[in-house]
C-alpha positions in Angstrom: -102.4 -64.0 9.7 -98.6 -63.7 9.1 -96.9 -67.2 9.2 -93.9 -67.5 11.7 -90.5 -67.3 9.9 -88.6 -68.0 13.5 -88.9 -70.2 16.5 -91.0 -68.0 19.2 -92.6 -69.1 22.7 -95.7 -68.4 20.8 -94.6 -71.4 18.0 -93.4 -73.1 20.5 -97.2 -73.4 22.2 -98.4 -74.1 18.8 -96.5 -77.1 18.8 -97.3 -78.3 21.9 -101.4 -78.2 21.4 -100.7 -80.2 17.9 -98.5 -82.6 20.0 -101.4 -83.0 22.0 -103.6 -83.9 19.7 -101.5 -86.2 18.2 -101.6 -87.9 21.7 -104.8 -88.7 21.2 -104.7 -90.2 18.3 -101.9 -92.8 20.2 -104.5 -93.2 23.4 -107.6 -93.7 21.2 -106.1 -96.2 19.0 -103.7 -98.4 20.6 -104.7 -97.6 24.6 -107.5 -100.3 24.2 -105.1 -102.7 23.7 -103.9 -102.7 27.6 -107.5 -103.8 28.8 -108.7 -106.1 25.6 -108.9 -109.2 27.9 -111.3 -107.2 30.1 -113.4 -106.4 27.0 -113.7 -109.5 25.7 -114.9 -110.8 29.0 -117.2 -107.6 29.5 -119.1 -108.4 26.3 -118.9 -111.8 25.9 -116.7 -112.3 22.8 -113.5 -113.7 21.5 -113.4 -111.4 18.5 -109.8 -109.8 19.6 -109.7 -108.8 16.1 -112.6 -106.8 15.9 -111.8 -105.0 18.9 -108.2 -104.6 18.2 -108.3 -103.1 14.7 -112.1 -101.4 14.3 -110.6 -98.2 15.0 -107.5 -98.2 12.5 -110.6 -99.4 9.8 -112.5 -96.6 10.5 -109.6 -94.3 10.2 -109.3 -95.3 7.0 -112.7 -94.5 6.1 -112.7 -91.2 7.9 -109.8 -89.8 6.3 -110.6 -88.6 2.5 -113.3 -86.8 3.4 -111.4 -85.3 6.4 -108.7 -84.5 4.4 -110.6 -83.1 1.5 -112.6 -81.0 3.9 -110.0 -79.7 6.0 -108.7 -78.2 2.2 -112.3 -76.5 1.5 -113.2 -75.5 5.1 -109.7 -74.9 6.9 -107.8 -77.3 8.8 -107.9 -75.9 12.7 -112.4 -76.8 11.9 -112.2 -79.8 10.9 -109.4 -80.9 13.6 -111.6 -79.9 16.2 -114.6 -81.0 15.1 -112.1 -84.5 14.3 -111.2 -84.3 18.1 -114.9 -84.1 19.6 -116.3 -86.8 17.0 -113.2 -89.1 18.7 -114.1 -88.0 22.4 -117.5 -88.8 21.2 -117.0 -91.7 20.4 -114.7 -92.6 23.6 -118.2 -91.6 25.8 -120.1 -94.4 23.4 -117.5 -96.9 24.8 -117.8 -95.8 28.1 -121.2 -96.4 28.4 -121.7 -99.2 25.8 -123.7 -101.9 27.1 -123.2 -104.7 23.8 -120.5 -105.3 21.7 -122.2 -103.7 18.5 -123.0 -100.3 20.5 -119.0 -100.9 21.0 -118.1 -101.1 17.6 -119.9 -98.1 17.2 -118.1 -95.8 19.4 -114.8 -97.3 18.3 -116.0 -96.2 14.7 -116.0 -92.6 16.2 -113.1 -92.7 18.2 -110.9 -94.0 14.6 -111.6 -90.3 13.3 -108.4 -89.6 15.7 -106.3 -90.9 12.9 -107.1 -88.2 10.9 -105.4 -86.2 13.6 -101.8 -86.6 12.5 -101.9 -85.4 8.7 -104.5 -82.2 10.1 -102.1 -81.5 12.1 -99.7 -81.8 9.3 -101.5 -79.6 7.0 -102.2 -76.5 9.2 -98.4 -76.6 10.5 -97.5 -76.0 6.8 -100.4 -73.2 6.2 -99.2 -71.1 9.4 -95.4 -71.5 9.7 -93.0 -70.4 6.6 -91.2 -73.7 5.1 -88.4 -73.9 6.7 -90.0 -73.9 10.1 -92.7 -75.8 9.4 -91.3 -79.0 8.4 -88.8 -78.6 11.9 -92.3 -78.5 13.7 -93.8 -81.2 11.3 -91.1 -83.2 13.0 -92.0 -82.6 16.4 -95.5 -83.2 16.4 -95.4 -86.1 14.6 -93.2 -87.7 16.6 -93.0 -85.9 19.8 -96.0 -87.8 20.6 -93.8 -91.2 21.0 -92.4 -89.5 24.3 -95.9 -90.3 26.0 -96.2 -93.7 24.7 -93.1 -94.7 26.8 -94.5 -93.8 30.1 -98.4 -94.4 28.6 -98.2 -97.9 30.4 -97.3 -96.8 33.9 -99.6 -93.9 34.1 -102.5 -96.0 32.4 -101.5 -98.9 34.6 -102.6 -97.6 38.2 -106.1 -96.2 36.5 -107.0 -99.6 35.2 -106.4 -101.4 37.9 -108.6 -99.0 40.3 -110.9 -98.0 37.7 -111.4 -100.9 35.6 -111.3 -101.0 31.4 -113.6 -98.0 31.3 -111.0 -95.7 32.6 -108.9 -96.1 29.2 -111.9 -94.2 27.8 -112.5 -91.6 30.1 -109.3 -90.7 29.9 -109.7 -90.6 26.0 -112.4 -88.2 26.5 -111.0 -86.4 28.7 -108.0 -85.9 26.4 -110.3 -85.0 23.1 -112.0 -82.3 24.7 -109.2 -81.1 26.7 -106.7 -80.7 22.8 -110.0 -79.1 21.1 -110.7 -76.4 23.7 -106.6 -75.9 23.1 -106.6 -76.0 19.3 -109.7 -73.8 19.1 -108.5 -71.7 21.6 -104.7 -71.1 20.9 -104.3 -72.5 17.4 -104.5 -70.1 14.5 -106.9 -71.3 11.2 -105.1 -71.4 8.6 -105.4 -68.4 5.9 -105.4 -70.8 2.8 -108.8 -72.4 1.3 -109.6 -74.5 -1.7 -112.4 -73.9 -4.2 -114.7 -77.2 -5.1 -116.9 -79.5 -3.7 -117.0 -82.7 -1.8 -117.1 -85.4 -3.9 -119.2 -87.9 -1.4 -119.8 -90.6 -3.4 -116.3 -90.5 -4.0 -115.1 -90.5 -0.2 -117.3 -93.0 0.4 -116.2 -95.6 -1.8 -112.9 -94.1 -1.4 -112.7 -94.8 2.1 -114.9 -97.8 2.4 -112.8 -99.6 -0.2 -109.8 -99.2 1.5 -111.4 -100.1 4.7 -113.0 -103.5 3.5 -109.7 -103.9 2.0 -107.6 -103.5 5.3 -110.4 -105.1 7.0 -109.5 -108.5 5.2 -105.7 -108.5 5.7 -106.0 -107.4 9.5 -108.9 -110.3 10.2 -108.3 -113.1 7.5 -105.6 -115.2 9.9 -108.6 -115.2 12.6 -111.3 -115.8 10.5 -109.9 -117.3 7.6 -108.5 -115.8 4.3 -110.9 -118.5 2.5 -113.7 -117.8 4.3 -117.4 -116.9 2.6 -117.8 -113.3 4.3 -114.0 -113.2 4.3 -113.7 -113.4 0.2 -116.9 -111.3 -0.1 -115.7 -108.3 1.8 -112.0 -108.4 0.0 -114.5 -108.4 -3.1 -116.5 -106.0 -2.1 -113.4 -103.6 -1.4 -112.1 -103.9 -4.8 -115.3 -103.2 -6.0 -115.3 -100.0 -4.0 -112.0 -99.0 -5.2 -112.2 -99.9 -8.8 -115.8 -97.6 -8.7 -113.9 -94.8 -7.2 -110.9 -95.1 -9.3 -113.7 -94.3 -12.7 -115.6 -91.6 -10.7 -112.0 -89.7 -10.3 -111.0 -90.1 -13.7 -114.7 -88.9 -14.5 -115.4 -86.4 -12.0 -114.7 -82.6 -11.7 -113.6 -82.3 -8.4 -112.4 -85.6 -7.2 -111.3 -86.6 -3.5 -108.2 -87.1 -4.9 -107.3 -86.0 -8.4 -105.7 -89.4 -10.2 -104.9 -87.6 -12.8 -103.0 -84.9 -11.1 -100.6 -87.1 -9.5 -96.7 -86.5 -10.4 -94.5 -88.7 -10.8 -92.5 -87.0 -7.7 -95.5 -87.6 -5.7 -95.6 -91.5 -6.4 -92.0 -92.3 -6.1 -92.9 -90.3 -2.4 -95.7 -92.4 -1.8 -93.9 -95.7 -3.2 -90.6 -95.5 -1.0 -93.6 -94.6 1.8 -95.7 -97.3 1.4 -92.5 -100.4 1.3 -90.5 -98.4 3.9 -93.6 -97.9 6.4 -94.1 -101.8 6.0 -90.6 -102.8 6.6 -90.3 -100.7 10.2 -93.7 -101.4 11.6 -93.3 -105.2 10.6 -89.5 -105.0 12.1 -91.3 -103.4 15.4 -93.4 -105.9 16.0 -90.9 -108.8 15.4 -88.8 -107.5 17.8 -91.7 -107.3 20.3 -92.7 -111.1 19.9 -88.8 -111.9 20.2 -88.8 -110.1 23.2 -90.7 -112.3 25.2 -89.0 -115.6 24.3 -86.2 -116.8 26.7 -83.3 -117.5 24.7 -83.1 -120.7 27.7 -85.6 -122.6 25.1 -82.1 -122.9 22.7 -84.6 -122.1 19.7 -81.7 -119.7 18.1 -83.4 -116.3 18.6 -84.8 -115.0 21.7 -83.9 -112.0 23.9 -85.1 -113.4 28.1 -87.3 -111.8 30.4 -87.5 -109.6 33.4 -85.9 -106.0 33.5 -84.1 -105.5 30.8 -86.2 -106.2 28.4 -87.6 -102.6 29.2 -85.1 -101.0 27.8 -85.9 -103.0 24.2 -89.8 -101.7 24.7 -89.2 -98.3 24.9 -86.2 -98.0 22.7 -88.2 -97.4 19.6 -90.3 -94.5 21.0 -87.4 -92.8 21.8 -85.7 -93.2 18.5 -88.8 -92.2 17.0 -89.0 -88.7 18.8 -85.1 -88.4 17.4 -85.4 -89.6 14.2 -88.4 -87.6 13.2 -87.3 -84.3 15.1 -84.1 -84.3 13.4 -85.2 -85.5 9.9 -87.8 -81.9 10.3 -84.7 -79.8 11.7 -82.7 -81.4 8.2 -85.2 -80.6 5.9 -85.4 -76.7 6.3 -82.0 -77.0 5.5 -81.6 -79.6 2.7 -85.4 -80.7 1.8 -86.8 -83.7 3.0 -85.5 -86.4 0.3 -82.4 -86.7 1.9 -83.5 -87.7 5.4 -86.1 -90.1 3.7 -83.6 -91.8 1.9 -81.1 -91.5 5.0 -83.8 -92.7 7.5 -84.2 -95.9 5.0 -80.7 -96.6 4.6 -81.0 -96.7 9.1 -83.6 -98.9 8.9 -82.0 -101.4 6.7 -78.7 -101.2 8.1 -80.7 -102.3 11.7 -83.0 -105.0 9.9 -80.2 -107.1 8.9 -78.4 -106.4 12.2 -81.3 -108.6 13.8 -79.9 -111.1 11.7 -77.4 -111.3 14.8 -79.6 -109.1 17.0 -82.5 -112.1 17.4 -80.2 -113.3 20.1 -78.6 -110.7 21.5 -80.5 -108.4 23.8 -77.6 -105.1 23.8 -77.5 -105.1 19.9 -81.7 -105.8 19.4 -81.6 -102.7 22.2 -79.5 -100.7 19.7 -81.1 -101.7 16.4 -84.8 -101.3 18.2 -83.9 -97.8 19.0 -82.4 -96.9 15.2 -85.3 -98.7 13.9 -87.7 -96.2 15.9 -85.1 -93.4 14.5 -85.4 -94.8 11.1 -89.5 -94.3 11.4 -89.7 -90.9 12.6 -87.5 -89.9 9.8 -89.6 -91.6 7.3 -92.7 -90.5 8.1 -91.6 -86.8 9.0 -90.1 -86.8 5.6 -92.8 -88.5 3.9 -95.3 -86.0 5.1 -92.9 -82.9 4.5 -92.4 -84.0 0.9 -95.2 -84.9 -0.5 -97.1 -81.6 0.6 -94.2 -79.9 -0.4 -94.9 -80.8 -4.3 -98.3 -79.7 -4.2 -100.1 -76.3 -3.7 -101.4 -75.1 -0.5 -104.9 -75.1 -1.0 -104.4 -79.2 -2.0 -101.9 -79.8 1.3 -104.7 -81.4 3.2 -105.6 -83.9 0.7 -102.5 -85.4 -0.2 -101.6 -84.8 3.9 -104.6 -87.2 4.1 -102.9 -89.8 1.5 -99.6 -90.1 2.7 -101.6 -91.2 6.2 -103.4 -93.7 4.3 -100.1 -95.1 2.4 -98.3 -95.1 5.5 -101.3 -97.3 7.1 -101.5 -99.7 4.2 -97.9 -100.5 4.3 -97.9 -101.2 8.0 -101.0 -103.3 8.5 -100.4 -105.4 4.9 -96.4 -106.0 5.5 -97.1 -106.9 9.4 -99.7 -109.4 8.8 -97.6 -110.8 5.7 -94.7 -111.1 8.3 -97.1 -112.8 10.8 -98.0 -115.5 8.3 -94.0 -115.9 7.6 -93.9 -116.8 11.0 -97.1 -119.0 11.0 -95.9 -120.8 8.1 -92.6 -121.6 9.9 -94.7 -122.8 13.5 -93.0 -125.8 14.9 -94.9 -128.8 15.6 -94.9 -128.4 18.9 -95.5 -124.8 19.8 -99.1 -124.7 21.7 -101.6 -121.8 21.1 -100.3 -118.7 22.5 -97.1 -119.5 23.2 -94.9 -116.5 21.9 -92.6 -118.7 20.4 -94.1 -118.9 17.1 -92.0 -120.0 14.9 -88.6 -121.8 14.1 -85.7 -119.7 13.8 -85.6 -120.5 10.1 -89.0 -118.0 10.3 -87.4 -115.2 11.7 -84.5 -115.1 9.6 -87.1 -115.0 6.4 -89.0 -112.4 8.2 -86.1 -110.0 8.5 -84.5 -110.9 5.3 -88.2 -109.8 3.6 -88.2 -106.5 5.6 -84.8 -105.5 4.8 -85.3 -106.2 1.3 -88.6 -103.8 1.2 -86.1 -101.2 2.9 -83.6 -101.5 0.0 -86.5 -101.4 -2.7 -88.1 -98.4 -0.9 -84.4 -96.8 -1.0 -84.8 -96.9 -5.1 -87.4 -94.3 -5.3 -85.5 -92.3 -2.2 -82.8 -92.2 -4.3 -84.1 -90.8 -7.2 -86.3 -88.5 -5.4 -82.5 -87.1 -3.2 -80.9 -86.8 -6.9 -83.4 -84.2 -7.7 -83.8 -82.8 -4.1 -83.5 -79.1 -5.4 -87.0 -79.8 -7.2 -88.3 -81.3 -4.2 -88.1 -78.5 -1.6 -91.1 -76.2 -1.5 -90.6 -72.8 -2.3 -91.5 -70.1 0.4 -94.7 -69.8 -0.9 -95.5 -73.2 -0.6 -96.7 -73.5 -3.8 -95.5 -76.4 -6.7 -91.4 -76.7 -6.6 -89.2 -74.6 -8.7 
């Protein structure tokens, strides 16, 4: 096929199929969360941990061999077959009578992750540069749309339908975006040569799992903990086995040794930048329900208004990563990375003040949402940009991963901030959970990872002529 070189009704379609698919990865992951009371009283558990981030975890272990596979076997394949192993998986959980058989399905729905950076990767194979990262932005973050009015159409279902509905509808969404990929989507013309290296994806992907595993579950079970300690151990063990396979085998997962130093500055403003937003986005959720009334120096009331502050991010995030794809098929995608991070930081230390004051949090919740779509639009245009097209998958795949690790590990670093700084007399559950003392320290440490990830931006905007793909798409000139 010849790739579009101009927007059509036909690209236009394209777009909104990926978009879709995206959308499930949102549903599969996070809709659980509106009915996780019901499912620990349907199974008999208080393991909200577990249930909250098995999906994520499995993501992680899903997505080098997705990635890698969706190089060697073509990237519309292995999204579909991605998108039925998740509405699998939503069916398991459907019908799941114990909390193990659960887990399972949850396993199967986490390949949904893998959903964005496929998505990603064939964009780039059937669309010409320029166009593609545009549309890169809009399916990455077009998706955000939904999640504002998610709730109220998720709401009505629940309540007459009960938890299971959050899965059928799951379901019904992962076979309804593969019969629309497989149907209206394009493969893309570019393969790889090789093989998949396994052994390598396993430990790969395992390692990193047991790895986020610990960070997301250590505050509920302890970080001291027996199993605790042995399953951080046993993820470094993982990790340090696949790091001597790469540098030993042919055909690695991902090729250590082929990593330029482009690439890690990418993945390093990535990885502190990610952290800083999605730590900043979940402060400003837990200051959201705290009545300033309690005169505890930060908290923004209840009732109405605080709307507005809930969906303010999604909407910045549809912005911010639309515009940061329209920028880069003008001016390459270092310059809305390192602009999307100097948004973010400029809103962090606006909390400073915005704690307490509901209009500005409202205005720095909606740059902050901005401020992540550029970044990750960016992110995911660069990177795959400095490689060649039969490798876009892979690394497609890793800038997933990065973005992942810097959420989960800088959120729950944040949420021990807060811990740390608990008053004496703030009971179990109240959202108040810590002095204001702790909230100024957690904002101070996110805007500080937004002004270190702005170092490698920086350097990576001063060469920005070697960073835009050619119209090949091949390694930058």
């Amino acid at each position: 096929m010849t790739p579009e070189t101009h927007w059509s009704a036909r690209l236009a379609l394209w777009a909104a199929v990926l978009t879709l698919a995206n959308v499930l990865a949102d549903v599969a992951i996070g809709s659980p969360l509106m009915v996780l009371p019901q499912l620990l009283e349907r199974f008999d558990t208080d393991q909200a941990a577990w249930l909250n981030a098995s999906a994520m975890l499995a993501g992680a272990i899903w997505s080098p061999l997705l990635a890698k596979s969706s190089d060697l076997f073509g990237k519309r394949r292995v999204l579909v077959g991605t998108l039925l192993v998740s509405g699998g998986g939503a069916l398991v959980c459907l019908t799941a009578s114990s909390l193990w058989v659960f887990l399972v399905g949850r396993l199967l729905q986490g390949a949904a992750f893998a959903a964005v950076f496929l998505t990603v990767a064939l964009v780039l194979q059937i669309c010409t540069p320029p166009i593609a990262m545009a549309v890169v932005g809009l399916v990455t973050s077009g998706s955000s749309i939904v999640g504002i009015v998610e709730p109220f159409l998720m709401t009505p279902a629940i309540e007459a339908f009960g938890y299971r509905s959050v899965f059928a509808v799951s379901a019904l969404l992962a076979a309804t975006a593969a019969l629309c990929v497989r149907c209206l989507i394009p493969e893309s013309p570019i393969r790889g040569s090789g093989r998949i290296d396994v052994q390598g994806g396993l430990l790969l992907g395992g390692g990193l799992g047991a790895v986020l595993a610990y960070v997301s579950l250590g505050k509920d079970f302890g970080w001291a903990a027996a199993g605790m300690l042995t399953l951080l151990a046993a993820g470094a063990a993982a990790l340090s086995g696949w790091a001597l396979l790469a540098m030993r085998c042919e055909d690695p997962i991902i090729d250590i040794r082929a990593l330029t130093r482009p690439l890690l500055l990418t993945l390093a403003a990535l990885v502190l930048a990610a952290g800083a937003f999605r730590s900043m986005l979940q402060l400003i959720s837990l200051v959201g329900q705290v009545s300033p009334e309690r005169g505890l120096g930060y908290g923004l009331g209840e009732g109405g208004p605080i709307a507005a502050l809930f969906a303010a991010p999604s909407i910045g995030i549809a912005i911010g990563g639309i515009s940061a794809g329209w920028l880069a098929g003008r001016y390459g995608p270092a310059l809305p990375l390192l602009g999307g991070i100097a948004v973010g930081a400029t809103a962090t230390f606006a909390m400073l003040v915005g704690v307490a004051a509901l209009p500005l949090a409202i205005a720095c919740g909606t740059l902050l949402g901005l401020a992540a779509g550029a970044i990750g639009t960016s992110g995911f245009n660069l990177a795959t940009g400095l490689e060649a097209p039969e490798r876009q998958g892979t690394i497609a795949g890793l800038v997933s991963v990065v973005l992942a690790i810097g959420s989960v590990v800088v959120s729950f670093a944040g949420a021990e901030i807060l811990k740390a700084h608990a008053g004496l007399e703030t009971p179990p559950g109240d959202p108040a959970v810590s002095t204001a003392a702790g909230v100024y320290l957690y904002v101070v440490m996110a805007g500080l990872l937004f002004l270190l990830a702005a170092v490698p931006a920086t350097m990576l905007a001063e060469k920005r002529h070697s960073c835009v793909p050619p119209v090949a798409g091949g390694q930058p000139t």
